[in-house]
DOBA-945037 format. One record per residue (C-alpha): residue in three letters; x, y, z. Coordinates in steps of 0.25 Angstrom, whole numbers, padded with zeros to 4 digits, always signed. Example, Ala and Ser with C-alpha at 12.3 -4.5 7.8 and 13.67 -1.06 7.14 Angstrom:
% residues 2
ALA+0049-0018+0031;SER+0055-0004+0029;
This chain:
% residues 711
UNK-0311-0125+0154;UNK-0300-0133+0162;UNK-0290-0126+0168;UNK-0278-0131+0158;UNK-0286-0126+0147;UNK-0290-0113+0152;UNK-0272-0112+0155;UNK-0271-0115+0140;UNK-0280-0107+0135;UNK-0272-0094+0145;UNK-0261-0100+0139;UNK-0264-0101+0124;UNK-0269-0083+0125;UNK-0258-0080+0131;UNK-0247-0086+0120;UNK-0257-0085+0109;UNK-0251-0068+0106;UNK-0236-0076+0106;UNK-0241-0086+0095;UNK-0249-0076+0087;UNK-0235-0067+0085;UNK-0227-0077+0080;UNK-0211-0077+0079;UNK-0211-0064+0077;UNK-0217-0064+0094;UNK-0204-0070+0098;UNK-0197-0056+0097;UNK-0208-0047+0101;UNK-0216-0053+0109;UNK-0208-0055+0124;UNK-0220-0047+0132;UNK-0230-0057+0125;UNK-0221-0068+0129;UNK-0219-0067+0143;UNK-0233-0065+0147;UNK-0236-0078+0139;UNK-0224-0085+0147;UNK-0231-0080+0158;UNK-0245-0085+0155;UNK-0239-0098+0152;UNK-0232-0099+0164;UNK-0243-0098+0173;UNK-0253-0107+0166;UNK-0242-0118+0165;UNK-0238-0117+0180;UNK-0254-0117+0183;UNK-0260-0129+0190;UNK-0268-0138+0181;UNK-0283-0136+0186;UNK-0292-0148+0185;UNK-0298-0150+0172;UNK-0314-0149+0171;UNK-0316-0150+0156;UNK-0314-0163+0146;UNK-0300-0171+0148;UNK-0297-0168+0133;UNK-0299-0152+0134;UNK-0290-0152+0148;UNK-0279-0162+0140;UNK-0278-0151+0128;UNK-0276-0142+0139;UNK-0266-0147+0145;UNK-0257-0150+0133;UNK-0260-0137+0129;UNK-0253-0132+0143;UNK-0242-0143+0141;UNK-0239-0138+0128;UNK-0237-0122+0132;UNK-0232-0126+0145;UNK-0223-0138+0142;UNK-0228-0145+0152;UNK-0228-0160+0153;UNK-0239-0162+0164;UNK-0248-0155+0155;UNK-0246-0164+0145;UNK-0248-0176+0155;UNK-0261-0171+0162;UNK-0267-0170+0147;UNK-0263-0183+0146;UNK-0269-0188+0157;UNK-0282-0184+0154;UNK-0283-0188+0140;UNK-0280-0201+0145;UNK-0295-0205+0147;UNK-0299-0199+0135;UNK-0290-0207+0126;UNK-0296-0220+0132;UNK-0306-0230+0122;UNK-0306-0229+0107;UNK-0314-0217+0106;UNK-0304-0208+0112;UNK-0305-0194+0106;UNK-0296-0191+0096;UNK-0292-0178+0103;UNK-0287-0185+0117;UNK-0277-0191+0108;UNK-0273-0179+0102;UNK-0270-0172+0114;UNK-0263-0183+0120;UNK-0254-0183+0107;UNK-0252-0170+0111;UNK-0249-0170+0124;UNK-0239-0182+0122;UNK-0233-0172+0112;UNK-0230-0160+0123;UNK-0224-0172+0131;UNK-0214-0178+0121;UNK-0211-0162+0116;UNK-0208-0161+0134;UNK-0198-0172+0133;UNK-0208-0181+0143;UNK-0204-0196+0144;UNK-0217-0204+0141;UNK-0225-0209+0152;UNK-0232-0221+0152;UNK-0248-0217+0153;UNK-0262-0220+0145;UNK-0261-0222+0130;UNK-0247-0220+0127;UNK-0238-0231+0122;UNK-0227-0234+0133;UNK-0213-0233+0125;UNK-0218-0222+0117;UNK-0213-0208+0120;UNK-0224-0197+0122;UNK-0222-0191+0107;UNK-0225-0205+0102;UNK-0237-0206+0110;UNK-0241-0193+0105;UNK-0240-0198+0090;UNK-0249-0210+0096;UNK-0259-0201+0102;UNK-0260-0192+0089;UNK-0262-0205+0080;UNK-0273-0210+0089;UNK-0279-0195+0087;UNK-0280-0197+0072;UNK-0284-0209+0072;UNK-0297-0205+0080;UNK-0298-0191+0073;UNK-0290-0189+0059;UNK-0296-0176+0058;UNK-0288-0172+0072;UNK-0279-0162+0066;UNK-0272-0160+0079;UNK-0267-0173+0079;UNK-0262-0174+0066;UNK-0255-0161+0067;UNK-0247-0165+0081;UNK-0246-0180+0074;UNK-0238-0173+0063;UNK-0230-0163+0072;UNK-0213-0165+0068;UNK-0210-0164+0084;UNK-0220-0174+0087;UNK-0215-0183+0077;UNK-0200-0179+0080;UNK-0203-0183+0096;UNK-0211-0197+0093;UNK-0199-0202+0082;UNK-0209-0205+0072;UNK-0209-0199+0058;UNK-0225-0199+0057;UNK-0227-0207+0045;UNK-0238-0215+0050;UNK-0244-0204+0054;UNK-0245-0197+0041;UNK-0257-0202+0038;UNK-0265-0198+0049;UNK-0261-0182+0049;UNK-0264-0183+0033;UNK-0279-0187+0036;UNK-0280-0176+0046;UNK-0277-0167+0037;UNK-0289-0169+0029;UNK-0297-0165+0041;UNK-0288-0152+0043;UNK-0282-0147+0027;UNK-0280-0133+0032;UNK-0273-0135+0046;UNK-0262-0129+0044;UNK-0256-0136+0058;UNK-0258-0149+0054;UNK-0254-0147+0040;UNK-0240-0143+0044;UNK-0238-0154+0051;UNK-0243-0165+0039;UNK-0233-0156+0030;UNK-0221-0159+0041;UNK-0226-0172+0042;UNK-0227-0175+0028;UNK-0213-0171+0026;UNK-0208-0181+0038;UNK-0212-0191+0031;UNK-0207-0187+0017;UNK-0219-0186+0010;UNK-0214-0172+0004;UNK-0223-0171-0006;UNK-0235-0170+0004;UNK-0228-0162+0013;UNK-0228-0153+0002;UNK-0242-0153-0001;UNK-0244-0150+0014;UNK-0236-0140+0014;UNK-0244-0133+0004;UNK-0257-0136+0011;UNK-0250-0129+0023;UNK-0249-0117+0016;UNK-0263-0116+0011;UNK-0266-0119+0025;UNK-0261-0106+0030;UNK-0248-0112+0038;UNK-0234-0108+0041;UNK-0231-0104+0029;UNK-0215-0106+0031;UNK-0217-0119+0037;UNK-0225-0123+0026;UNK-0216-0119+0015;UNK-0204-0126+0024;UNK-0212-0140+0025;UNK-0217-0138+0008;UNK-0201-0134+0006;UNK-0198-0147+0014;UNK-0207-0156+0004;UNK-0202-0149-0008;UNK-0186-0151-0006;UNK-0190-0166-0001;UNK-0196-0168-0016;UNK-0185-0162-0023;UNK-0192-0149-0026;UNK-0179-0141-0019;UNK-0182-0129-0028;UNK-0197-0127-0023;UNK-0192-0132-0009;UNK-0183-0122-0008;UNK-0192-0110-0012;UNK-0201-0116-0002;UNK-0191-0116+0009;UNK-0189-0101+0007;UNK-0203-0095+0003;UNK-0206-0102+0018;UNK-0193-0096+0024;UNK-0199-0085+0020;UNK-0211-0085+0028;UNK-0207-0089+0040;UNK-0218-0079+0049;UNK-0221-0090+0058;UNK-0211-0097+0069;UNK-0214-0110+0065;UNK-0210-0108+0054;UNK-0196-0101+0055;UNK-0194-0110+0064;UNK-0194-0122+0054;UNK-0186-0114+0045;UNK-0177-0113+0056;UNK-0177-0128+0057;UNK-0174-0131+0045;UNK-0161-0123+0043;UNK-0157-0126+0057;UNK-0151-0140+0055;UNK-0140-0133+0045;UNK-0139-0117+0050;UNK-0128-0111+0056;UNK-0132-0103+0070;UNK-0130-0090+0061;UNK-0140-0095+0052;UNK-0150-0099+0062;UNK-0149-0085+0070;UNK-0150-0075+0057;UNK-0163-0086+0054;UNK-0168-0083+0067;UNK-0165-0067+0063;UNK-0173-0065+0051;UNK-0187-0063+0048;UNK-0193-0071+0036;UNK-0188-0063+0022;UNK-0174-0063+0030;UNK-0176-0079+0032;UNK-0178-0083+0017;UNK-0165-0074+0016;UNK-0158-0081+0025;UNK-0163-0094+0020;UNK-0160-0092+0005;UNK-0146-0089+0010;UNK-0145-0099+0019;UNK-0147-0109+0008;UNK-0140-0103-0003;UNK-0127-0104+0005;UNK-0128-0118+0009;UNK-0133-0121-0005;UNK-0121-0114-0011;UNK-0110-0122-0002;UNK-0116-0134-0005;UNK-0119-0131-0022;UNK-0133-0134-0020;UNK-0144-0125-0026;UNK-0152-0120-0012;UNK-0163-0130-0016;UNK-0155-0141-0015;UNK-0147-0137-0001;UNK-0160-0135+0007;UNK-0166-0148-0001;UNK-0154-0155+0004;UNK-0155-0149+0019;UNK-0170-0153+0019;UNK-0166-0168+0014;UNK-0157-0171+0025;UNK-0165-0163+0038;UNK-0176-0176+0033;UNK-0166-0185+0032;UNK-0162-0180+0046;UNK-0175-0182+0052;UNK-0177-0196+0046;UNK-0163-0201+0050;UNK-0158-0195+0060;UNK-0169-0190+0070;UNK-0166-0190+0084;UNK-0170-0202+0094;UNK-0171-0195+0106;UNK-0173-0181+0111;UNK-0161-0182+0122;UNK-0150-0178+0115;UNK-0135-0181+0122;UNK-0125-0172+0124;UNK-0112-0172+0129;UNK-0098-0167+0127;UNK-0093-0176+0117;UNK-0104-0171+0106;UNK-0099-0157+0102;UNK-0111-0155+0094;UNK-0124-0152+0101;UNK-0138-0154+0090;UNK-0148-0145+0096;UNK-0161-0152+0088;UNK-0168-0162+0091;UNK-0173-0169+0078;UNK-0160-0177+0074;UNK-0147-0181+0080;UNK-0133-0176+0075;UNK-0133-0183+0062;UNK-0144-0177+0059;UNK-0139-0162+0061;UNK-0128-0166+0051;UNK-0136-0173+0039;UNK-0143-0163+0039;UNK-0131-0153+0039;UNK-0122-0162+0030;UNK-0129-0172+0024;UNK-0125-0188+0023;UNK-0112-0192+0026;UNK-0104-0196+0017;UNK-0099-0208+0024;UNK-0107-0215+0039;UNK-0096-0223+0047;UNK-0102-0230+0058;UNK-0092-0235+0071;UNK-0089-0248+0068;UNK-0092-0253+0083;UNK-0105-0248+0089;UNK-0098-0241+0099;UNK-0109-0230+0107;UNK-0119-0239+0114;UNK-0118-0249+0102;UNK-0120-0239+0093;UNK-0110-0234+0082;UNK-0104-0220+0079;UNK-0108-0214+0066;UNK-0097-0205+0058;UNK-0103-0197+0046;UNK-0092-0192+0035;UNK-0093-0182+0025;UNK-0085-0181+0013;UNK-0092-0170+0002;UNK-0092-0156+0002;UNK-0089-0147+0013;UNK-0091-0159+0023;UNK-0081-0167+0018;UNK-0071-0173+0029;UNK-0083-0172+0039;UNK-0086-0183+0049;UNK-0096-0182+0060;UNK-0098-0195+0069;UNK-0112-0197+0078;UNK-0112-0204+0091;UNK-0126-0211+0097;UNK-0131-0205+0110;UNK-0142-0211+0118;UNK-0148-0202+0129;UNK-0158-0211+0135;UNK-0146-0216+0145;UNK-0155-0225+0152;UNK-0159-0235+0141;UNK-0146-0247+0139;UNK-0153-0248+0124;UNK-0145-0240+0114;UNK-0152-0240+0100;UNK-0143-0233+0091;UNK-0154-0228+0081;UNK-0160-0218+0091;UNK-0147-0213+0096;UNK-0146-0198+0097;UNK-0132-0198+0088;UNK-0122-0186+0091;UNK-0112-0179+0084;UNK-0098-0182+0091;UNK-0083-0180+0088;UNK-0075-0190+0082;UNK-0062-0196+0090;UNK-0064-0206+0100;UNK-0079-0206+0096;UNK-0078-0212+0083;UNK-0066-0221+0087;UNK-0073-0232+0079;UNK-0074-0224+0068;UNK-0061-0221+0067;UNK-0055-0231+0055;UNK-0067-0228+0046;UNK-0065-0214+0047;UNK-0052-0212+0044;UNK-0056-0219+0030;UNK-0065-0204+0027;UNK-0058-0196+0036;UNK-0044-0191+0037;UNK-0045-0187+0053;UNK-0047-0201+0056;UNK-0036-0206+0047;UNK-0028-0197+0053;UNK-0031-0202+0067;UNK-0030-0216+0063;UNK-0018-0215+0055;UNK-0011-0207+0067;UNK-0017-0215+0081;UNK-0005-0216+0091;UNK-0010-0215+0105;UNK-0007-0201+0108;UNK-0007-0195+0095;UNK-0020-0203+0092;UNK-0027-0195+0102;UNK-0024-0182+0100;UNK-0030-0187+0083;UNK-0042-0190+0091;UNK-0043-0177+0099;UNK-0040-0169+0084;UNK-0050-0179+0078;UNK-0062-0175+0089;UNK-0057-0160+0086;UNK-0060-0163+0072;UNK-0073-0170+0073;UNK-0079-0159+0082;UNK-0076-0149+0071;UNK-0082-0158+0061;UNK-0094-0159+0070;UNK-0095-0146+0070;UNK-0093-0143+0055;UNK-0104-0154+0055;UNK-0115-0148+0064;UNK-0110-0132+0057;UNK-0111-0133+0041;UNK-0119-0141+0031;UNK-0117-0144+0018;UNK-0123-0153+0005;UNK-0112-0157-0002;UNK-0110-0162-0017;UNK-0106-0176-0015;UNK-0098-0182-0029;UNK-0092-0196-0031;UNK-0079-0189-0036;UNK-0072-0180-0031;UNK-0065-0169-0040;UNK-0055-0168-0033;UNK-0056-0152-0037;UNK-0049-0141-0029;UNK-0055-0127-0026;UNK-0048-0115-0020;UNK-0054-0103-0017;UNK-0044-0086-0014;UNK-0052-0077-0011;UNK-0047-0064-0017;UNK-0049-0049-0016;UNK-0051-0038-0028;UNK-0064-0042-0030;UNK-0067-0050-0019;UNK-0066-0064-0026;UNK-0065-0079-0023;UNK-0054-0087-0033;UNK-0058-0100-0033;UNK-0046-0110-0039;UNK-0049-0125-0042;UNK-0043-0136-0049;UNK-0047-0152-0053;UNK-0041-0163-0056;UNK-0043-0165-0072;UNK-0043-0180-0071;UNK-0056-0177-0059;UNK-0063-0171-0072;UNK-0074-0176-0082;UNK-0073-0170-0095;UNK-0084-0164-0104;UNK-0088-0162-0118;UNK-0092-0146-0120;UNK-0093-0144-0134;UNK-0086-0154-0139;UNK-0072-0150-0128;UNK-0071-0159-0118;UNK-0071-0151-0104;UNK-0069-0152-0091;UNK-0082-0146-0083;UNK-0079-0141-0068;UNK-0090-0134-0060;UNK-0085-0126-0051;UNK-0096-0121-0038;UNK-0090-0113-0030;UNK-0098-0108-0016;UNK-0093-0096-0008;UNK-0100-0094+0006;UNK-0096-0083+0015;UNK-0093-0085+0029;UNK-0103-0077+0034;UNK-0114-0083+0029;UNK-0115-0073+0017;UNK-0122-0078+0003;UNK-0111-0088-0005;UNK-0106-0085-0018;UNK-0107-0095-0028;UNK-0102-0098-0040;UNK-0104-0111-0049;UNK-0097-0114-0064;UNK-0093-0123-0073;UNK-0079-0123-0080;UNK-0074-0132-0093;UNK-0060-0135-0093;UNK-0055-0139-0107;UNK-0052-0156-0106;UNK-0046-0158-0118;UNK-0034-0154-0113;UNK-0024-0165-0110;UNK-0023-0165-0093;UNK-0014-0173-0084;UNK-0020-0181-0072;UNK-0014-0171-0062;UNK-0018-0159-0070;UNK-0030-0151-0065;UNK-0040-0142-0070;UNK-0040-0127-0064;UNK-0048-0115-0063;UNK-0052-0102-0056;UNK-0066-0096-0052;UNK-0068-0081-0044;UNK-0079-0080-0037;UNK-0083-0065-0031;UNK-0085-0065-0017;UNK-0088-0054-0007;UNK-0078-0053+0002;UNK-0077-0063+0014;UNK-0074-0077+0019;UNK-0081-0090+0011;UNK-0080-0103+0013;UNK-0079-0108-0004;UNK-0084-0119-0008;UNK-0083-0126-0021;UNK-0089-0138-0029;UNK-0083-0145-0041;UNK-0089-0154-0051;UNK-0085-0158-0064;UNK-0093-0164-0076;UNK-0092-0179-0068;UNK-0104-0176-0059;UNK-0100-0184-0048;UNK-0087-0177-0048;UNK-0083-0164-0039;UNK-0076-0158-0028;UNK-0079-0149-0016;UNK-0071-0138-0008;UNK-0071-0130+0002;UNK-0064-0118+0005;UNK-0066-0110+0019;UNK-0063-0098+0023;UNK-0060-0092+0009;UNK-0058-0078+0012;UNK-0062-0068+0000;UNK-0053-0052+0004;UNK-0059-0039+0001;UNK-0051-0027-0001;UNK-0060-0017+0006;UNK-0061-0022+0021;UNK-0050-0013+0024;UNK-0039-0023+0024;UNK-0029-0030+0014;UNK-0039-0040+0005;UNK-0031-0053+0006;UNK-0033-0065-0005;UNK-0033-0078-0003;UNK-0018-0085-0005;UNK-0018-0091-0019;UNK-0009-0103-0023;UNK-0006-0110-0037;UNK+0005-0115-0044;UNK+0010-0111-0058;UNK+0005-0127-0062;UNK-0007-0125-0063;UNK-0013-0117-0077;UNK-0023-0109-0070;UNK-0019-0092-0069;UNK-0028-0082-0059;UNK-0029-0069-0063;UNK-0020-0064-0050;UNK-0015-0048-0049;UNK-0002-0049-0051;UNK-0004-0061-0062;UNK-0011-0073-0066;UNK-0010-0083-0051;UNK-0008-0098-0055;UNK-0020-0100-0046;UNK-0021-0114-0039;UNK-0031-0122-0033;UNK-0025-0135-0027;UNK-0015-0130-0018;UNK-0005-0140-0020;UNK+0008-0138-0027;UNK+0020-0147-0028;UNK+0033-0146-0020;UNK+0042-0143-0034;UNK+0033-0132-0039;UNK+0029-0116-0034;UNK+0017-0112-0026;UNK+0010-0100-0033;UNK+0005-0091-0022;UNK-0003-0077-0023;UNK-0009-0069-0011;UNK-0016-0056-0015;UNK-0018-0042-0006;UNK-0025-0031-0008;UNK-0028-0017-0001;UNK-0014-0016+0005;UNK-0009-0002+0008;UNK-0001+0005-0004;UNK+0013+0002-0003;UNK+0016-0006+0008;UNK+0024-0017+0008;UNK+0019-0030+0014;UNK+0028-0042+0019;UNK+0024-0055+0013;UNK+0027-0068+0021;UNK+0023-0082+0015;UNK+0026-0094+0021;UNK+0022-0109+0019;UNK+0020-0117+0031;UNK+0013-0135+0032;UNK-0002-0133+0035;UNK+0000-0142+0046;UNK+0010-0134+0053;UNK+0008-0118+0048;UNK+0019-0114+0058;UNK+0028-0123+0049;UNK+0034-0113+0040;UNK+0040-0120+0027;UNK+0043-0109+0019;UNK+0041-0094+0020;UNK+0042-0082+0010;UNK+0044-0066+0014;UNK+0043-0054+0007;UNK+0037-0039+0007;UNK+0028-0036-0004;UNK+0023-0023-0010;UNK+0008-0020-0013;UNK+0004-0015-0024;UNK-0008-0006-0025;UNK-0012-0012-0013;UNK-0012-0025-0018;UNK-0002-0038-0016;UNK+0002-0049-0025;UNK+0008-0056-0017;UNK+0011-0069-0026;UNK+0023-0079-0024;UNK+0029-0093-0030;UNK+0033-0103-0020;UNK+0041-0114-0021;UNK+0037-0128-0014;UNK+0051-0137-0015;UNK+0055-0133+0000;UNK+0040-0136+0005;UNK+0037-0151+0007;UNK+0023-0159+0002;UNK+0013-0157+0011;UNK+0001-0146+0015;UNK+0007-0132+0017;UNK+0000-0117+0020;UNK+0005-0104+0012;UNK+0003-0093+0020;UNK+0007-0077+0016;UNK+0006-0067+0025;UNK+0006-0052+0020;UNK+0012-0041+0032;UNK+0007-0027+0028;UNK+0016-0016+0034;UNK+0003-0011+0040;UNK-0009-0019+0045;UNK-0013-0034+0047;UNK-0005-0046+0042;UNK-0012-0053+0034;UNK-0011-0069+0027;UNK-0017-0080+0019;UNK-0014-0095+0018;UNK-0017-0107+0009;UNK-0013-0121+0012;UNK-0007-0130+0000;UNK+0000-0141-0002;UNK+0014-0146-0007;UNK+0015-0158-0016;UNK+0026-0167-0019;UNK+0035-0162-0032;
């Protein structure tokens, strides 16, 4: 046996204890591991011997040493000495196979291509890889070698080809092998590539039979599944295979998957839990971002599994260099897609593409994607083309690495067709004076970074409507039970009305999604309220009501969707952070600071009295301004200063208009609840701000901004 092979074989006993334990060896198996480091370590620094068995045994040795070693040289030597015996058309199907595979462990090094017997010149070495498998197959369809490294994702993802032409081939091979459970993971991964879901599927199925990785197997067949529209099945798929995640590879798919949209708190407690704490984790992991969106959890991973194919397809990366530099705050750490795939997948299609209007990077444009639905509403993230390859003068823009940058000076010829979506840029442009200009476009960077980073940080799968309701939601929390209020109103005239047993009505759906800030399960809740039509309305009128929500105490970011009977009708808000007190923390349990106005018809059932209860925060400069703030757990007896003062939002150091006073508790409890005049506060946007001073301990406060309307 050559020297290489008998390095090899040293090599392939000494690692085989670390393969055999599996992830769980990662942990416990250091001792184990160093000596392995060592063995490897000195067969990898040892001098090649000369060979003295058949070129294709030494080659499969070398590769073998190139592959463990990382070892480019390897890889050439094996090369080298296939290259007799690929000469003449009856080359053994096997001398191309390794070749393939060596040409494989030199793409996967990074190696430039060299010019050398049987490879294409222009081609890079993972595309002479695929060359070298197909010439294989086409010698030996039965080599199921070749078909299983011809239908490998990295192999493909380095060569830039989808592998459609070479379906075919890794089909017939299978025939010859039905039960390999190798090669019939790749078919599956490469059935999917190329959209055949529905074969994928059956693979997958033949997979499992076959005794393979049962997670990845389940992941690949929950794949299929969603992309036929079988969400339900795809989803219980997804999670049986979570489930059984026993093997690395397959938590490390899993892994994957989530990656693209998981915060780094996700990804460690992921990394934390054994498999019944993973389907845990991933039933909650879904069933929060399912519930801020309103999605069942079918259709939220269904959506995330739509746009990662998408991503791949669309906007897969050109080149492996990626550029960084001091103007791209955002830095992508994978190498499948460029920026604009990181946030389709995170956010899905923009709402409105705006490309600069001169091609102003190396002759190519500047591309902003908006958003404006949902949570992402007001969102603008803008991409810039970067070419790495410094030495060619030939620019194509379709395989430019496009990066995430600030907006400013970089989207200059952006500007005028922003400011038509976006009110920054109207700003700017409204505002432009030399030096004030500037210091815009320095706040207008500042905002585009922190868009950037909302952009790379959140996800979201927005209900998208061709009317807007132009509905309002308001969300106290409130102590004594620890409870969300949630306030809302719309516009009659935005409403459709109904005919429910023989009264016409106006149907509002209310879905309201509580999620906690620290990360804990959301609470939900989803109805449906007639209000009476018949009722004669004016076009300023607007129909009001109230829902509480029970919620464990803590902060929340609420969301809530409205619709109405018109189906592309509704609206979306956001609330963050909505603080829900408790009364047993040892402390005072503050509410929220409630506004109304004794306009509007609705009543909450407050201590103290029915609270005109408001949800639209604007009042007119003739009228009062309703205010209540509750506080319980106060010591007995004590009195408590009060001080409420109103000041512009733009200016809180501004003080318009203050009020004093020293308040009593009652059984612990204040009512503190006031009616405030507005004629000696101008129109504009104002904060309400009442602070209570306990003789004894802390000072605490709460705000809320409103608005002041002309008479």
């Amino acid at each position: 046996m050559s020297g290489p092979a008998v390095r090899a074989r040293i090599l392939r006993a000494a690692l085989s204890p670390l393969t055999a334990a599996g992830f769980a060896l990662v942990v416990f198996a250091e001792p184990l591991r160093a000596q392995a480091v060592d063995v490897t370590t000195a067969i990898c620094t040892a001098p090649p011997p000369d060979s003295s068995t058949s070129l294709l045994d030494v080659a499969r040795a070398e590769i073998e040493l190139g592959e463990v070693c990382h070892d480019a040289a390897a890889f050439d030597r094996a090369l080298s000495e296939l290259s007799p015996a690929q000469y003449g058309r009856s080359s053994p199907a096997e001398a191309w196979y390794l070749a393939g595979r060596a040409k494989f462990g030199l793409a996967q090094l990074g190696e430039t291509a060299r010019v050398r017997p049987h490879h294409i010149i222009g081609h890079s070495y993972a595309e002479g890889a695929v060359v070298a498998l197909r010439r294989a197959l086409e010698r030996d369809s039965s080599h199921v070698a070749a078909a299983a490294l011809l239908a490998n994702p990295e192999l493909r993802r380095l060569a830039r080809e989808s592998g459609g032409e070479d379906l075919a081939l890794v089909r017939q091979a299978i025939g010859f092998a039905p039960s390999d459970a190798a090669l019939l993971l790749r078919w599956t991964q490469l059935e999917l590539r190329q959209g055949e879901a529905d074969s994928a599927v059956a693979a997958s199925g033949r997979l499992l039979e076959a005794g393979g990785d049962s997670a990845l197997a389940l992941l690949l067949q929950a794949r299929g599944l969603l992309a036929l529209g079988r969400v339900a099945d795809g989803y219980d798929s997804w999670m049986l295979g979570l489930a059984r995640t026993r093997d690395f590879a397959g938590r490390a798919a899993y892994r994957e998957d989530v990656a693209w949209i998981a915060t780094d708190v996700e990804l460690a407690t992921f990394d934390s839990l054994g498999p019944m704490g993973l389907a845990d984790w991933g039933e909650a992991f879904w069933r929060r971002r399912a519930a801020s969106a309103f999605r069942s959890v079918a259709e939220r991973l269904a959506e995330h599994e739509r746009r990662i194919r998408f991503a791949l397809d669309e906007f897969a990366l050109r080149n492996d260099e990626r550029d960084y530099n001091k103007v791209m705050p955002y830095r992508s750490l994978q190498e499948t897609v460029d920026d604009r795939g990181v946030v389709y997948v995170r956010h899905g299609a923009p709402s409105v593409i705006l490309k600069s209007g001169r091609e102003v990077v190396d002759g190519c444009p500047i591309y902003s994607w908006l958003y404006d639905a949902g949570p992402d509403k007001g969102l603008s993230v803008h991409f810039r083309p970067w070419f790495t390859l410094l030495r060619s003068s030939i620019r194509f823009c379709a395989h430019a690495d496009f990066k995430l940058v600030p907006g400013g000076a970089w989207i200059d010829a952006n500007a005028v067709k922003l400011a038509q979506h976006d009110t920054v840029y109207a700003n700017w442009l409204a505002d432009w004076r030399p030096i004030h200009g500037r210091r815009r476009e320095r706040a207008i960077v500042q905002e585009s970074v922190d868009r950037l980073t909302l952009a790379v940080t959140t996800d979201a799968q927005p209900h998208h409507f061709t009317r807007d309701l132009d509905a309002r939601v308001r969300s106290y929390g409130v102590a004594l039970p620890s409870r969300l209020v949630v306030a809302y109103g719309v516009p009659s005239t935005a409403l459709t009305a109904v005919d429910v047993r023989g009264r016409q009505a106006f149907p509002v759906r209310l879905q309201i999604a509580a999620l906690p800030e620290d990360g804990g399960a959301p609470v939900t809740l989803d109805t449906t309220q007639f209000f009476d039509a018949s009722r004669q309305l004016r076009p300023d009128q607007w129909v009001v009501g109230y829902l509480e929500l029970e919620c464990p105490p803590g902060e929340y970011e609420v969301r809530a969707l409205m619709t109405s009977a018109d189906p592309e009708a509704g609206s979306f808000s956001l609330d963050v952070p909505v603080e829900v007190p408790s009364l047993w923390t040892g402390e005072a349990a503050v509410s929220a600071l409630m506004l109304g106005t004794l306009a509007t018809e609705l009543r909450w059932p407050a201590p103290g009295g029915a609270f005109p209860l408001g949800a639209l925060h604007a009042y007119r400069q003739s009228g009062n301004l309703e205010m209540l703030l509750l506080v319980d757990g106060l010591p007995l007896n004590r009195a408590v200063d009060v001080r409420i003062r109103i000041a512009p939002a733009s200016d809180p150091d501004d003080e318009v208009l203050e009020l004093r006073s020293t308040e009593q508790a009652s059984r612990a409890q204040l009512v503190l609840r006031r009616s405030i005049g507005l004629s000696r506060v101008d129109p504009g946007r104002y904060m309400l701000t009442a602070e209570i001073r306990p003789e004894e301990g802390e000072r605490f406060s709460r705000t809320q901004r409103f608005t002041v309307a002309e008479p």
